[in-house]
N, C-alpha and C positions, 0 to 999 in steps of 0.2 A: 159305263166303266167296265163292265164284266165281256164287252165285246171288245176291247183294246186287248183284254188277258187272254181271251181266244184270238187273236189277230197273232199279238206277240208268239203265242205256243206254236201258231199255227206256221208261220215262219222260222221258228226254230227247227219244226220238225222236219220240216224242206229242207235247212241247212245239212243236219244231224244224215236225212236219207244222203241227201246228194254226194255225200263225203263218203259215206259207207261205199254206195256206188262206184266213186273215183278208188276205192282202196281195192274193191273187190274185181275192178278191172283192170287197176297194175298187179295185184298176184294171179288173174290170168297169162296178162303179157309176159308175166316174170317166169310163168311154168312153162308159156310156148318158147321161150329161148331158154327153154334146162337151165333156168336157177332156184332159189330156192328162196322164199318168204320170211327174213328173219328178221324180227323187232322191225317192223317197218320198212325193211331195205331189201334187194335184190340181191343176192349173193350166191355168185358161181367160183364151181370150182376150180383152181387154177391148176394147171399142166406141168407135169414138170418139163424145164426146157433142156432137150436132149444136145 
């Protein structure tokens, strides 16, 4: 029984990294095209159009 509970955790915490991983590789992508990391989303500044 107590090897299912470690099995379970043990799979969670793969999920938990792997996600971490994926976020902390789109706020690199997000800073190599000059935007900026907010709530989640990429967000660049817009221009004004002359």
């Amino acid at each position: 029984m107590n090897d299912k509970w470690m099995m379970a955790l043990a799979g969670l915490v793969v999920i938990v990294a792997v996600f971490g991983l994926k976020v902390l590789h789109a706020q690199g992508v997000c800073s190599d095209m000059s935007g900026n990391w907010v709530h989640g989303d990429c967000v660049f500044d817009e221009k004004p159009v002359r």
